[in-house]
N, C-alpha and C positions, 0 to 999 in steps of 0.2 A: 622491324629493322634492328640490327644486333646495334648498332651505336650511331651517335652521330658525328662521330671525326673521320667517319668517314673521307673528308677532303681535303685531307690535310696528309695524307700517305703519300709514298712513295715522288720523291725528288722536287719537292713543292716550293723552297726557297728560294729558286732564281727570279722564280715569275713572282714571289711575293718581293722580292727587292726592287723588281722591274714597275708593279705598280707602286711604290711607296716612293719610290725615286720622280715616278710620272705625274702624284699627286701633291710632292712636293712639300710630304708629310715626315714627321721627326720623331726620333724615340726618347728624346729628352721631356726631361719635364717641364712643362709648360707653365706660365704665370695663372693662379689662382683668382688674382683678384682684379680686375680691372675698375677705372674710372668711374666708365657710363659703359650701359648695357650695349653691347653690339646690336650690328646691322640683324633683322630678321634673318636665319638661316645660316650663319656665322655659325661655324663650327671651329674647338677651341680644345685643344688635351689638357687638362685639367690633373692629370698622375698616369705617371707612365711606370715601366718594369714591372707590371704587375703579372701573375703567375696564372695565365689560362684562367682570365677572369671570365667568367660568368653573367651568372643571376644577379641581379641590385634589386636594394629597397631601402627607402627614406625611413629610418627613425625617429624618436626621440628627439628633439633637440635639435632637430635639421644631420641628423649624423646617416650619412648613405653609408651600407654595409654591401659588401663583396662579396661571395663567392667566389675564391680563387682556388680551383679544381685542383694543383699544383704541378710538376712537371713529372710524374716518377718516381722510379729510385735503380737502389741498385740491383735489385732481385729480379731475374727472368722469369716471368710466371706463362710463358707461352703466348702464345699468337690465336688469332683470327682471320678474319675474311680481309683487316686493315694490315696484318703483319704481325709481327713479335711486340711482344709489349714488356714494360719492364716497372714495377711495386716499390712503392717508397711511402715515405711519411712528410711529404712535402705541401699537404693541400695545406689550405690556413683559408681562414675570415680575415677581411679587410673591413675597417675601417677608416672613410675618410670625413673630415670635422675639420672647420676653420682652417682648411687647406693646409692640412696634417694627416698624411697614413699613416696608420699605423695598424699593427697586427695582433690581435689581445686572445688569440685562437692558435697554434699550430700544431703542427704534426698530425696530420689531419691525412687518414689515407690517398695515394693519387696511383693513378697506372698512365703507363704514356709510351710513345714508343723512344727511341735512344736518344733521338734529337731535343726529348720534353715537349715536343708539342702534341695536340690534340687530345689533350689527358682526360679519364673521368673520375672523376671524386665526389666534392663537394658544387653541386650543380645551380642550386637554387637558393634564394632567403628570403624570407616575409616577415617582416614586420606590422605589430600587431598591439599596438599597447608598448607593454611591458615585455611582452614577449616576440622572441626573434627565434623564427621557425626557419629550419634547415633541410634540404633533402639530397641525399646521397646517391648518387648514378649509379646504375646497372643490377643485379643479384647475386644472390651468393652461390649459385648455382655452378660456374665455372670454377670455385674452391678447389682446388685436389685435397681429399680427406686424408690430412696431414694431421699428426697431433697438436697440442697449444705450446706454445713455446717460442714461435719464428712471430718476434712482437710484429712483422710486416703483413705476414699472412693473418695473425690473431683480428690486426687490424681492420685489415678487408674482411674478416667473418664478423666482424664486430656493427661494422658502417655502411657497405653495401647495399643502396635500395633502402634504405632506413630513409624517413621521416623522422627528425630530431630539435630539442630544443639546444641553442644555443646559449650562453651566457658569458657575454664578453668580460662583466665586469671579473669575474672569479677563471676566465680563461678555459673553462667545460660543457661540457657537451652531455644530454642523456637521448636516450631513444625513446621516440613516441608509438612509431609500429615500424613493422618489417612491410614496411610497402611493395617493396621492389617482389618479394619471396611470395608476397601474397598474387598480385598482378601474375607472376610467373607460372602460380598456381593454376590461376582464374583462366590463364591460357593454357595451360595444358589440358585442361576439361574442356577448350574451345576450340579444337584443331581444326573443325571443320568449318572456323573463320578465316584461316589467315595460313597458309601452306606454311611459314615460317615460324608460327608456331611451335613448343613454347619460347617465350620468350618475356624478357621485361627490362627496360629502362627507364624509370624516371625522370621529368628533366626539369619538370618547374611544381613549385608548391605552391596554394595559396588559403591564409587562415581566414575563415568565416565561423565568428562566435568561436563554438568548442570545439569546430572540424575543422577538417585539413581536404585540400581539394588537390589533388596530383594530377597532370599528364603525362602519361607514359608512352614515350617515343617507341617504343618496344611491343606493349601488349597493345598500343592503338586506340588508349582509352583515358575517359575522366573518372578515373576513382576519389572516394570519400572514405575517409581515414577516421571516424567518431571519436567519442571521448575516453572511450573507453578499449582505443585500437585496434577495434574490429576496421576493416578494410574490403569496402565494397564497389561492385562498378556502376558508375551510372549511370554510363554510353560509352558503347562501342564505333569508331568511327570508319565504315566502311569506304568502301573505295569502289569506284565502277569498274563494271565485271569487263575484264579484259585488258586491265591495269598490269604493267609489269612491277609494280612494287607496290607498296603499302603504303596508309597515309601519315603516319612519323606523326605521332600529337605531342607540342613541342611544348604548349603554354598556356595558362587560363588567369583569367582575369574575371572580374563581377562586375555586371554592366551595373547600370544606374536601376533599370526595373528589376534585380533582384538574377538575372539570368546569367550563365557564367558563356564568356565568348573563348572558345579553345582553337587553336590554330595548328597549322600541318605544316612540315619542312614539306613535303612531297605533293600529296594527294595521291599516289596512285601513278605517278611521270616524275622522271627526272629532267624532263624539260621544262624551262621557266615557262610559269604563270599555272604551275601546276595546281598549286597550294590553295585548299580554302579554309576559310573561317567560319566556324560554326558556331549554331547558340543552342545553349545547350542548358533547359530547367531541371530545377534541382529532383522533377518525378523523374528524369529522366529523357525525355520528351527531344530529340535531336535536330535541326533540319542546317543547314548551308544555308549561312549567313551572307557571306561574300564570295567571289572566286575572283583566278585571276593573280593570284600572287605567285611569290618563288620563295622559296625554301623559307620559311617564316621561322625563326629563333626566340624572340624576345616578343613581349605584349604589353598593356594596360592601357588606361584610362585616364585623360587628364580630369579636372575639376567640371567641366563645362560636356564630357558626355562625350567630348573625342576618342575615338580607339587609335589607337597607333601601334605599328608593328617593326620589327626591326628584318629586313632581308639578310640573310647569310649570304644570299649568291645570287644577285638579279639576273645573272643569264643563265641561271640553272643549277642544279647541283652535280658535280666533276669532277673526281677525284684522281686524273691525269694529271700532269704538269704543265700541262694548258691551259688547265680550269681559271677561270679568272676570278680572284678574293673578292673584286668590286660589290659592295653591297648598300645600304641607303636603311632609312628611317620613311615607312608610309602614316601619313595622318588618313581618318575615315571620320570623315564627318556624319551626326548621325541621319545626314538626309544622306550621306554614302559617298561625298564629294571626298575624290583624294588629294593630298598634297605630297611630295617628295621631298628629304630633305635629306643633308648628306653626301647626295651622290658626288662619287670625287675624294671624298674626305672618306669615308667608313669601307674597310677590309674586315670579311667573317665576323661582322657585328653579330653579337646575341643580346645582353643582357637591357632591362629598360628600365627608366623609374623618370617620376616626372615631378619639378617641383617647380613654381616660381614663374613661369613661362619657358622654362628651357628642359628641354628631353636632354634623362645623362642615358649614355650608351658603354656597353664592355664592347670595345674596338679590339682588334686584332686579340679576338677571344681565344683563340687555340695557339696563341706564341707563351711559350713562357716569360719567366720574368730575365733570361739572358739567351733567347731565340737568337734561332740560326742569324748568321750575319746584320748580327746586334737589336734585333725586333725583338718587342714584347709587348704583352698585354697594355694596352690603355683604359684609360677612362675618358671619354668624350662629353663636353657639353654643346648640344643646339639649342639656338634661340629662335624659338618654335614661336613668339607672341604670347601677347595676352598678359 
């Protein structure tokens, strides 16, 4: 599938003001610190404006980092199957610490359409130690082979589908591999998986030891990125024959036995509960975990063995102006028992990190940081227990 904002095109604002108004939800910033810990399930915006947030991951120091994709820019680099889209230097890393954002990354490529919402850039973060691993959305493939010079386009030949490390303290960035270009490849020698074919989007990273473990919403698969930037696939996640689309592998996380659990926006239907979760060993080795979901965005693991996922669209994915943002937080226990949490409170959630007994979420992930009739990206806290 060429991307995933997909639902966020064409005349989407009314009905995202209709729910935010119905949930009785705000775009201001909310208090950081409270008293005493809330009620179990208390959901609470914790940093509002932020720009088509993303990916999260706890560091250091208790410091959770952003992925803010950013809104755009001014350059028309053409459209696709979502519309026209338009190139800037607007992604940036988020940092938030002792109820302080701040920004120590920018100018970070974004594409997005006029409005800045549903942008791709910078998708993903993982933290790891010392090290804070990056991964940039979609391939370089869609380039017009323009000379160097146009610093927006150098930009996107630069970052696109890259696996990167970050470094806040010094404000840079380098490349670890061309993931997105490799995936793209790896489909194009594999047409006779996937009709849509080639293709490659990246959307979530995650670091184990010296490698890097990607899901690619685009080629449909878990690749491993080594140390020395070779980029191979693990699993391919197919989809049952007679599917109208593809299964969109959105996320991967490392269970507690060693085995990585990778999740689908789709599965194969754009009707909810299409979405499954897979477990998936590092031979390779693939089978369906879970079913049962909708459009699944965001993943991980709390301390105790729980999987939790985040929903983009619990009635489905809908890229009409009817589509409803409504989305929610599932717990999986690992006897498989679910909990819901959220519902009400979370629009086009993706991003997850989990610390303390409270899941943080990137809320209203495809708004930028001054969306249409005053919406933008959040950061959400639930108090999940424990």
């Amino acid at each position: 599938m060429k991307t995933l904002n997909i639902a966020v095109r064409a005349g989407m604002p009314a009905l995202l003001i209709a729910a935010l108004v119905a949930a009785g939800a705000t775009s201001a910033q909310a208090s950081t610190h409270t008293a005493a810990k809330p009620p179990v399930g208390t959901v609470q915006v914790v940093v509002s404006g932020l720009d088509n947030p993303r990916g999260l991951t706890f560091g250091t120091g208790g410091r959770l980092f952003i992925a803010e994709a950013g809104h755009g820019g001014p350059l028309a680099i053409g459209g696709g199957p979502e519309g026209a889209l338009f190139g800037g230097l607007t992604g940036r890393l988020g940092v938030w610490a002792n109820g302080t954002l701040t920004h120590p990354i920018t100018g970070l490529f974004s594409a997005a359409d006029q409005s800045g919402t549903g942008a791709e850039g910078l998708v993903s973060v993982d933290a790891q130690g010392r090290w804070l691993t990056g991964q940039f959305a979609e391939n370089t493939s869609p380039i017009p082979p323009v000379p160097p010079g146009n610093p927006i386009i150098d930009a996107a030949r630069a970052s696109l589908g890259r696996t990167v490390l970050l470094d806040p303290s010094s404000g840079s960035w380098s490349s670890v591999a061309s993931t997105g270009d490799a995936d793209f490849a790896w489909s194009a020698a594999h047409t006779n998986l996937n009709p849509q074919f080639p293709d490659a989007n990246p959307n979530t990273v995650l670091t184990v030891g010296s490698a890097r473990y990607v899901a690619d919403a685009g080629t449909n698969i878990l690749a491993r990125v080594d140390k020395n930037a070779a980029v191979t696939t693990v699993a391919y996640l197919d989809v049952p024959s007679g599917s109208v689309t593809d299964a969109v592998a959105t996320c991967v996380a490392q269970a507690p036995d060693g085995s990585f659990y990778v999740t689908e926006l789709l599965g194969g239907t754009f009707a909810p509960g299409g979405a499954r979760v897979w477990q998936v060993w590092p031979n390779g080795h693939a089978v369906v975990k879970w079913t049962g979901f909708s459009t699944i965005q965001g993943c991980g693991f709390d301390g105790s063995g729980n999987f939790y996922v985040t929903e983009f669209q619990v009635n489905g994915l809908n890229p009409s102006p009817s589509g409803n943002p409504a989305g929610d937080v599932v717990r999986i226990s690992p006897s498989g028992q679910r909990t819901t949490f959220g519902a009400g409170h979370l629009f086009f959630p993706s991003g997850f990190a989990f610390r303390g007994g409270n899941v943080y979420v990137s809320n209203w992930s495809i708004m930028p940081s001054n969306g249409p009739n005053g919406l933008s990206g959040q950061l959400v806290r639930i108090n999940v227990g424990g």
